[in-house]
MDTraj code that builds the backbone (N, CA, C; nanometers):
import mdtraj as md
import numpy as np

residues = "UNK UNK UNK UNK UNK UNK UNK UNK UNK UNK UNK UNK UNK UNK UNK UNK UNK UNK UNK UNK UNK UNK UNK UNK UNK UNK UNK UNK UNK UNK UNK UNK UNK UNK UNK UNK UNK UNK UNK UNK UNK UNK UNK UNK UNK UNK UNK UNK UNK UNK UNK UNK UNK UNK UNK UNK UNK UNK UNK UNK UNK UNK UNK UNK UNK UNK UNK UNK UNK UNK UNK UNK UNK UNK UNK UNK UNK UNK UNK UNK UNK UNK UNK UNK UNK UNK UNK UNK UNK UNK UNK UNK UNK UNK UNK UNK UNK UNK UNK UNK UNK UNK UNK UNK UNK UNK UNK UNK UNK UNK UNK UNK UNK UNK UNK UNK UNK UNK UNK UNK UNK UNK UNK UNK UNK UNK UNK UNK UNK UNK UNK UNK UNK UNK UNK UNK UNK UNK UNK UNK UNK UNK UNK".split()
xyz = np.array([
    [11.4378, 12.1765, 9.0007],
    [11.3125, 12.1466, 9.0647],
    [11.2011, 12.1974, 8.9748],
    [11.1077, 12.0725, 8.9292],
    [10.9935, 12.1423, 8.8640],
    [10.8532, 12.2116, 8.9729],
    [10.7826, 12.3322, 8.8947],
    [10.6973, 12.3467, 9.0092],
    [10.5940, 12.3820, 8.8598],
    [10.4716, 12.3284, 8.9623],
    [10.3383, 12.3622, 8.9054],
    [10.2570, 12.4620, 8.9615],
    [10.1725, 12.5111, 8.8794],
    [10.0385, 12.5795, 8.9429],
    [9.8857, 12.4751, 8.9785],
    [9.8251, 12.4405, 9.0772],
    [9.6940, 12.3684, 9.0612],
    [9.6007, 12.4627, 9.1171],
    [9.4762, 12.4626, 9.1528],
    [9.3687, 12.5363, 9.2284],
    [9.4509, 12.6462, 9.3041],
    [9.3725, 12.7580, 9.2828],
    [9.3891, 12.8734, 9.3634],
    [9.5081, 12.9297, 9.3596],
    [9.6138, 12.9028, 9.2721],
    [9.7889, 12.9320, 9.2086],
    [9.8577, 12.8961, 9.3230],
    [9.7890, 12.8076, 9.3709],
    [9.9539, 12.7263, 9.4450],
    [10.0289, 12.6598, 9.3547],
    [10.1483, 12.6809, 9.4311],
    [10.2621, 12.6375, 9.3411],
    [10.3160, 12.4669, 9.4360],
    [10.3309, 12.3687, 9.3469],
    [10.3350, 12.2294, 9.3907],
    [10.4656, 12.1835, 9.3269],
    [10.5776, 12.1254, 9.4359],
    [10.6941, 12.0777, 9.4298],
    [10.6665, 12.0026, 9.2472],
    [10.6779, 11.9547, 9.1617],
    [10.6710, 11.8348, 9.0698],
    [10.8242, 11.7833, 9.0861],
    [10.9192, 11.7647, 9.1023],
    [11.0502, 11.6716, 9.0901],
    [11.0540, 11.5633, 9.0932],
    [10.9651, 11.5087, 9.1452],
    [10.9566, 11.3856, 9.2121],
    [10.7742, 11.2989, 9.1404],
    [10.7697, 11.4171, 9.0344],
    [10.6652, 11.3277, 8.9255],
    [10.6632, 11.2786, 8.8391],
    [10.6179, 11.1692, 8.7721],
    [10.6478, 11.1404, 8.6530],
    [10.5585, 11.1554, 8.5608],
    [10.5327, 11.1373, 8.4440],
    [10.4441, 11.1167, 8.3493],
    [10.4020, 10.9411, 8.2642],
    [10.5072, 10.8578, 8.3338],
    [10.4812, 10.7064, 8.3137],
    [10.3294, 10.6722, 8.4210],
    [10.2455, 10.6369, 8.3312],
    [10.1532, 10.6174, 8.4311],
    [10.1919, 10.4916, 8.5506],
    [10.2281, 10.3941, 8.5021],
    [10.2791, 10.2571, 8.5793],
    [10.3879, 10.2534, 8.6385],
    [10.4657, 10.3701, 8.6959],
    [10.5764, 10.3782, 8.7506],
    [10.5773, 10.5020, 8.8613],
    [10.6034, 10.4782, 8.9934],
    [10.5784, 10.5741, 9.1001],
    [10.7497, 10.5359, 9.1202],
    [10.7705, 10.7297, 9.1996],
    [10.8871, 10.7408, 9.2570],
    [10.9167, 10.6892, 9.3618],
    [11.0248, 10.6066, 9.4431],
    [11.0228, 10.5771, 9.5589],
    [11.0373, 10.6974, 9.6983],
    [10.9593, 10.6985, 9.7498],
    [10.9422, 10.8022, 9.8144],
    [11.0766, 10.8340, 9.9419],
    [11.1649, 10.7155, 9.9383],
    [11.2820, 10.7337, 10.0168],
    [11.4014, 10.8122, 9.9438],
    [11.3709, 10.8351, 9.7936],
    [11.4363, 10.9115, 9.6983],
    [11.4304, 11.0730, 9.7541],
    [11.3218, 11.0880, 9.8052],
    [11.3409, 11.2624, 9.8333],
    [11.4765, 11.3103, 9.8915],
    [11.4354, 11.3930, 9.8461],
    [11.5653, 11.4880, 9.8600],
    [11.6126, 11.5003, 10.0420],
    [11.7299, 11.4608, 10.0845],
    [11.7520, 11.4533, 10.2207],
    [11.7508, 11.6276, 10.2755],
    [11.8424, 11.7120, 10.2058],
    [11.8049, 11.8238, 10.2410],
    [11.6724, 11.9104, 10.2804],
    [11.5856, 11.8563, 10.1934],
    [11.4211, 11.8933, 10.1571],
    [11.3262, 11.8709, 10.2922],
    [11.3092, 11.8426, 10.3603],
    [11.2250, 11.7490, 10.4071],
    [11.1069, 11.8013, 10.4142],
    [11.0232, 11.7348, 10.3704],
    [10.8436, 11.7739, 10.3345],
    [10.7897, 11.7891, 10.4246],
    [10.6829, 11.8811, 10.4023],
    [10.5947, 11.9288, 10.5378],
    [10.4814, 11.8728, 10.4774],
    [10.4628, 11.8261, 10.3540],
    [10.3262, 11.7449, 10.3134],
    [10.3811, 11.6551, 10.1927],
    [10.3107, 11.5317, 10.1874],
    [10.3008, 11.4476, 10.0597],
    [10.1906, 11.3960, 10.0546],
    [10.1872, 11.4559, 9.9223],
    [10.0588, 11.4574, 9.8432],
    [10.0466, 11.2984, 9.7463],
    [9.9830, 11.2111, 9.7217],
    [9.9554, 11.0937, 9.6607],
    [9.9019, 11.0716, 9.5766],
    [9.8648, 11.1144, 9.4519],
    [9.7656, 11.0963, 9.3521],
    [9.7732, 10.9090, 9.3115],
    [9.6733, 10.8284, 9.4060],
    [9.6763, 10.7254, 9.4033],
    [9.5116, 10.6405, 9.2804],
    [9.6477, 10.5713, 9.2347],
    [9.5447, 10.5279, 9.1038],
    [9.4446, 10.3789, 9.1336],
    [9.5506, 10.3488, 9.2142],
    [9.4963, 10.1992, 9.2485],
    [9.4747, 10.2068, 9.3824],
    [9.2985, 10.1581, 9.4433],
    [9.2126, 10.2386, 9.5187],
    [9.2777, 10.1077, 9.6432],
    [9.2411, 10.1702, 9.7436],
    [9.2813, 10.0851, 9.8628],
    [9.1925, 9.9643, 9.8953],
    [9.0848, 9.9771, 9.9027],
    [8.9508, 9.9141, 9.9177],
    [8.8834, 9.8803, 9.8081],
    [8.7742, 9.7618, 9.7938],
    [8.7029, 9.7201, 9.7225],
    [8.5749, 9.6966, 9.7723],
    [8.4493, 9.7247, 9.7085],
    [8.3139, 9.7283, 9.7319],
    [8.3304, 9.5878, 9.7070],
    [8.1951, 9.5059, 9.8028],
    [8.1940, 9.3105, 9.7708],
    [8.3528, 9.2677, 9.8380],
    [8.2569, 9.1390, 9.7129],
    [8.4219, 9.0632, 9.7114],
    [8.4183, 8.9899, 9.5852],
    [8.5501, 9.0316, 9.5288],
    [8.5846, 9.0094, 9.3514],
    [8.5145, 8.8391, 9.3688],
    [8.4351, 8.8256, 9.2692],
    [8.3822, 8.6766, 9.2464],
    [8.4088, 8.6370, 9.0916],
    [8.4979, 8.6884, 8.9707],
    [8.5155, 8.6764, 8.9005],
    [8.6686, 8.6222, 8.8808],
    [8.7088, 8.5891, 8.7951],
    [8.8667, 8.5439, 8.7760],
    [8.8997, 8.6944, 8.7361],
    [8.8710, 8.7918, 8.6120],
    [8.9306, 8.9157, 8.5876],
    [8.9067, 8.9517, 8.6624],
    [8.8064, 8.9821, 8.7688],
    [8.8257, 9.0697, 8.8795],
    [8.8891, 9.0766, 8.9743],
    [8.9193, 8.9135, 9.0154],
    [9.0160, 8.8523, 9.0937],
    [9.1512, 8.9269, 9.0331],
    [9.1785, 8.9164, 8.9257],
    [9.3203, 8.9362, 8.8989],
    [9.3412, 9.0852, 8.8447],
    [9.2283, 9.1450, 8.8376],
    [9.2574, 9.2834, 8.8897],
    [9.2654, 9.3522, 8.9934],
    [9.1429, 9.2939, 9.1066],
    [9.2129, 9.3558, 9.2573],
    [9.3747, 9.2972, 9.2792],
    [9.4264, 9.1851, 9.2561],
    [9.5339, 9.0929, 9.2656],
    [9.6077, 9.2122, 9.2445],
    [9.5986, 9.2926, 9.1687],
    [9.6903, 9.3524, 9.0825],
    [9.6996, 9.4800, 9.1278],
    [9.5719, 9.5614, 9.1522],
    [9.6318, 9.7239, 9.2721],
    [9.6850, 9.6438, 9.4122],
    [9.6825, 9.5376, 9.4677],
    [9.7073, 9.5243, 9.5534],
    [9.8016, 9.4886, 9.5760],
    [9.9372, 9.4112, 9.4778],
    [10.0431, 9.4375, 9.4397],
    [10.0967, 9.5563, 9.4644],
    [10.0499, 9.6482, 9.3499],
    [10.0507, 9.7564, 9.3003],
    [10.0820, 9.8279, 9.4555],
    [10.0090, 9.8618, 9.5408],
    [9.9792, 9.9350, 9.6625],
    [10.0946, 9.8651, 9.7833],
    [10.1552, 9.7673, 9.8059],
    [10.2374, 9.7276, 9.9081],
    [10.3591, 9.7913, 9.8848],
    [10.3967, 9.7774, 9.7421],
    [10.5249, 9.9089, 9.8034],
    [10.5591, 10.0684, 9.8313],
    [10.4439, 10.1181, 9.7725],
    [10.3506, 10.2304, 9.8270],
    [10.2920, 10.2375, 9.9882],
    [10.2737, 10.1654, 10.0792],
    [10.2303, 10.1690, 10.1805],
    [10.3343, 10.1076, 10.2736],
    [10.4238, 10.0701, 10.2035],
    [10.5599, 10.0157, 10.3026],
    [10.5932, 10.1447, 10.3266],
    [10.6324, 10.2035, 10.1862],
    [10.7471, 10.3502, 10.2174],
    [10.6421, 10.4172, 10.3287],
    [10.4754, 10.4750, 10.2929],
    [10.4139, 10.5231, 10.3819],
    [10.4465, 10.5086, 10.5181],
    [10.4102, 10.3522, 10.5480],
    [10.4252, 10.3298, 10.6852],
    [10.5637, 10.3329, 10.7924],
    [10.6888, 10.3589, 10.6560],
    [10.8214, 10.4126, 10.7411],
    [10.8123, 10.5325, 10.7628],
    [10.7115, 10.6606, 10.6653],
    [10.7060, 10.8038, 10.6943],
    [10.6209, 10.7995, 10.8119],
    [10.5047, 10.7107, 10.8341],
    [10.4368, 10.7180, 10.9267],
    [10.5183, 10.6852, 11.0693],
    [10.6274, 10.6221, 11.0878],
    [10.6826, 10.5346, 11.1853],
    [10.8091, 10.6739, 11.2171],
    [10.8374, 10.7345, 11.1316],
    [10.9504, 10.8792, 11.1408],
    [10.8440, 10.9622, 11.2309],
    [10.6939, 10.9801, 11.1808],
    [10.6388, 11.0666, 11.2573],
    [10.6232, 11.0394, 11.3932],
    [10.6070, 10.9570, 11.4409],
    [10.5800, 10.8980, 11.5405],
    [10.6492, 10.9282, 11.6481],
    [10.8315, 10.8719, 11.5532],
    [10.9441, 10.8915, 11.6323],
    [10.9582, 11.0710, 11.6866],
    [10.9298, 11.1679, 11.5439],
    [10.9219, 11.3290, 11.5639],
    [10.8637, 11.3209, 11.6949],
    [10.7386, 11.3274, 11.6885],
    [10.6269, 11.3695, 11.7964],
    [10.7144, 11.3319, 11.9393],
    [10.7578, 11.1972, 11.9398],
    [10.7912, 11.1861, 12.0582],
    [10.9302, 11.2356, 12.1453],
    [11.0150, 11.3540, 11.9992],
    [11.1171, 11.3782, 12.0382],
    [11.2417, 11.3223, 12.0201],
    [11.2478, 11.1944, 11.9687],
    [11.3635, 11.1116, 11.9684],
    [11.4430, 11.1644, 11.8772],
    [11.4073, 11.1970, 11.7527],
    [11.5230, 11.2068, 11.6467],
    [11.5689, 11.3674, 11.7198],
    [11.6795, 11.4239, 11.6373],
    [11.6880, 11.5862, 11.6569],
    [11.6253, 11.6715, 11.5574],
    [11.5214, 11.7615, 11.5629],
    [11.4426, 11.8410, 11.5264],
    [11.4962, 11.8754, 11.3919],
    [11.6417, 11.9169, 11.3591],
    [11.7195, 12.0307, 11.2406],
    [11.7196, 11.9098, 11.1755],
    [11.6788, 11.7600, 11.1615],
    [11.7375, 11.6936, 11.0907],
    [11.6430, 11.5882, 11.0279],
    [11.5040, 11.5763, 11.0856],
    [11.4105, 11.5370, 11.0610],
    [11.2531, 11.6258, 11.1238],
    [11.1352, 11.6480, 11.0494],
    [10.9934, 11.7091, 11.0631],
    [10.9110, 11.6325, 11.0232],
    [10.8327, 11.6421, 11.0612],
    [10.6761, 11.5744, 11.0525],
    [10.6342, 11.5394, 10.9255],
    [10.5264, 11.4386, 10.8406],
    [10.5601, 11.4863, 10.7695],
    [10.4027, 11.4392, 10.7223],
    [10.3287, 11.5314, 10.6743],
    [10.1952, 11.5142, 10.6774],
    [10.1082, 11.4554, 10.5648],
    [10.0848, 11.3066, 10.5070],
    [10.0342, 11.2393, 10.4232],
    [9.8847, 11.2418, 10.3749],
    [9.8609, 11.2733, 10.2393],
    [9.7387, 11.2975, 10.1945],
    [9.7180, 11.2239, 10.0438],
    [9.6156, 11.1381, 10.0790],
    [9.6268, 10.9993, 9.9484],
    [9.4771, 11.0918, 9.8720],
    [9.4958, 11.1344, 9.7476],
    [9.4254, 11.1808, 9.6823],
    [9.3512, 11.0622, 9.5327],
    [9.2570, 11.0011, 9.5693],
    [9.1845, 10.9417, 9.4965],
    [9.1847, 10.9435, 9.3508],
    [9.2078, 10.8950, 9.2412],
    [9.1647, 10.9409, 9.1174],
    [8.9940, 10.9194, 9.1293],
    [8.8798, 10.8665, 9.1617],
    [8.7766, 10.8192, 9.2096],
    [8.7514, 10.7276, 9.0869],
    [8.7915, 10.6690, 8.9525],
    [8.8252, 10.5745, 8.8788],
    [8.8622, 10.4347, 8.8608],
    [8.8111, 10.3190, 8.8897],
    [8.8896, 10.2305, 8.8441],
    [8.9150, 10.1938, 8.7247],
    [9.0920, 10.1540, 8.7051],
    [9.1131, 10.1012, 8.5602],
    [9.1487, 9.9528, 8.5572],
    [9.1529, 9.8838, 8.4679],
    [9.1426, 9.7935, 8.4705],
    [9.3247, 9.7584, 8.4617],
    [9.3753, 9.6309, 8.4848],
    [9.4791, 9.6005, 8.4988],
    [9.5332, 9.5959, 8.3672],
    [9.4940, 9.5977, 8.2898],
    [9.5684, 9.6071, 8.1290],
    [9.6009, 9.7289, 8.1089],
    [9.5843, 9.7993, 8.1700],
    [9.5985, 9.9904, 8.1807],
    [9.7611, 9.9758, 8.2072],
    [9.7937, 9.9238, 8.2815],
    [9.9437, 9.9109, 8.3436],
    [10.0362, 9.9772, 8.2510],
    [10.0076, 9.8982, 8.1006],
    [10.1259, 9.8831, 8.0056],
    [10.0514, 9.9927, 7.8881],
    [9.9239, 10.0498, 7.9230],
    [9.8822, 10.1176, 7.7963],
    [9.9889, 10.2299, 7.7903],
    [10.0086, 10.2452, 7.6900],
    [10.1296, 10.3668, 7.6411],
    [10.0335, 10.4894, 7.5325],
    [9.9289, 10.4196, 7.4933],
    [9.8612, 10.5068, 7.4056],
    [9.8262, 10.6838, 7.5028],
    [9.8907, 10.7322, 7.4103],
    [9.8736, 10.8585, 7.4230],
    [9.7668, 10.9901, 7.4805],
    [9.6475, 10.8647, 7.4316],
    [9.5291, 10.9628, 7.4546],
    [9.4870, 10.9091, 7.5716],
    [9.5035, 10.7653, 7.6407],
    [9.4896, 10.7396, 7.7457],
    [9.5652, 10.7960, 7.8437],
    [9.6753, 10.8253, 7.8408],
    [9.7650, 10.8982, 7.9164],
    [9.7277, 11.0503, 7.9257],
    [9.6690, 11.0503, 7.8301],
    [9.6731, 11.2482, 7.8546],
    [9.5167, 11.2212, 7.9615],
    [9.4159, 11.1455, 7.9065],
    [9.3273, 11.1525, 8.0264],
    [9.3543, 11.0711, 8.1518],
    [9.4585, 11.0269, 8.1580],
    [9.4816, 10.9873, 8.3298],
    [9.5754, 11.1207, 8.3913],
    [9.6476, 11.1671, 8.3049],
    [9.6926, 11.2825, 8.3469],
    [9.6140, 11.4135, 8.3668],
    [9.5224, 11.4300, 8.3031],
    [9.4347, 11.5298, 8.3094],
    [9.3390, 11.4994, 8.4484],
    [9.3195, 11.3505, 8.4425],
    [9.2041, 11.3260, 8.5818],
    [9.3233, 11.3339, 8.7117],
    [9.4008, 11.3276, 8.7200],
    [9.5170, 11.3441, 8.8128],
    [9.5466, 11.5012, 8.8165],
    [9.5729, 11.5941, 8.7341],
    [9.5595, 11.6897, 8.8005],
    [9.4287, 11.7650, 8.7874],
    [9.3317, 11.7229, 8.7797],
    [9.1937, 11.7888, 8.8228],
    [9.1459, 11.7425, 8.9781],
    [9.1783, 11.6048, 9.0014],
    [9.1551, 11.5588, 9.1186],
    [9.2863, 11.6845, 9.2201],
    [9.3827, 11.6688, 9.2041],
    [9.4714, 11.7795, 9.2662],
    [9.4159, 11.8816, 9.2655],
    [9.3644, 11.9670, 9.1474],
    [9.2918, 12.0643, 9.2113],
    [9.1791, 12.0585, 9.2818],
    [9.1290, 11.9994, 9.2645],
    [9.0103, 12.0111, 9.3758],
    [9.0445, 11.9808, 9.5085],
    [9.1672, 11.8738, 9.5547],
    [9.2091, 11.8399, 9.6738],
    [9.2931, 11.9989, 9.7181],
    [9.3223, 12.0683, 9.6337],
    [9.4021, 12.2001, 9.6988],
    [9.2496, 12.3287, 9.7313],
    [9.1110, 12.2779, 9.6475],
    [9.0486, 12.3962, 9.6379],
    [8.9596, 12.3416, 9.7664],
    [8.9870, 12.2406, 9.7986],
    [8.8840, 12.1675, 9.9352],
    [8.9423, 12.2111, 10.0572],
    [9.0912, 12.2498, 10.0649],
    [9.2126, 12.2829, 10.1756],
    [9.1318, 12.3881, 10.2455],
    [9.1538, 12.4049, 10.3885],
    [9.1289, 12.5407, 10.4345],
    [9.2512, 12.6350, 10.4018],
    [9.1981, 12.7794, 10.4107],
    [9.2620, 12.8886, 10.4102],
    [9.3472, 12.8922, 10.2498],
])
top = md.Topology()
chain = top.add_chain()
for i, resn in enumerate(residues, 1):
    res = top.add_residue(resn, chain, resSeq=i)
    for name in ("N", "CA", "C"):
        top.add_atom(name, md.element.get_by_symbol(name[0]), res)
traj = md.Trajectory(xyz[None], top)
């Protein structure tokens, strides 16, 4: 299990991170033993759009987080549909918990050719804006 330090020396699960920018873990991969009391999202491709894309590249860049975002919000909406079931008691307690979802913004858009960039220095600043946005989402936390 990898663990990090972000804001304020909390220490943050990493196992389940990658460093491919264009490739997210499937979140039904977690560990069955584990079960999370929070998941955290460092989401690149934004949910919403200001307007409405009136361009062909723009067209086929929203086209493209929005792709991007349905199999991300499927897995969500089965963690969301487990909670549901928790709250109301159905499953047995020792074997499933709550499990509390927090979509952390890069506040960035990139453009859809980003997908496949491999260049190095682009990667170190999407990685760097990914965990600065984490820290600040841990230094915004109460207590």
């Amino acid at each position: 299990m990898g663990l990090a330090t972000v804001g304020g020396g909390s220490r943050v699960n990493t196992s389940h991170l990658r460093d491919e920018a264009a490739i997210c873990p499937h979140l039904m991969d977690l560990p069955p033993d584990r079960k999370p009391e929070e998941l955290w999202i460092i989401q690149v491709n934004p949910q919403t759009f200001q307007g409405e894309p009136t361009t062909s590249e723009v067209i086929a860049d929203r086209r493209n987080e929005l792709s991007g975002n349905i199999s991300l919000n499927q897995e969500l909406g089965f963690i969301e549909q487990v909670n549901e079931w928790v709250e109301s008691g159905k499953p047995p307690s020792d074997e499933f918990t709550k499990t509390s979802i927090h979509r952390i913004q890069m506040g960035k858009r990139y453009h859809c050719s980003t997908k496949v960039n491999r260049d190095p220095d682009f990667l170190t600043e999407l990685h760097d804006l990914g965990k600065r946005r984490a820290r600040e989402f841990v230094d915004e936390r109460p207590g």
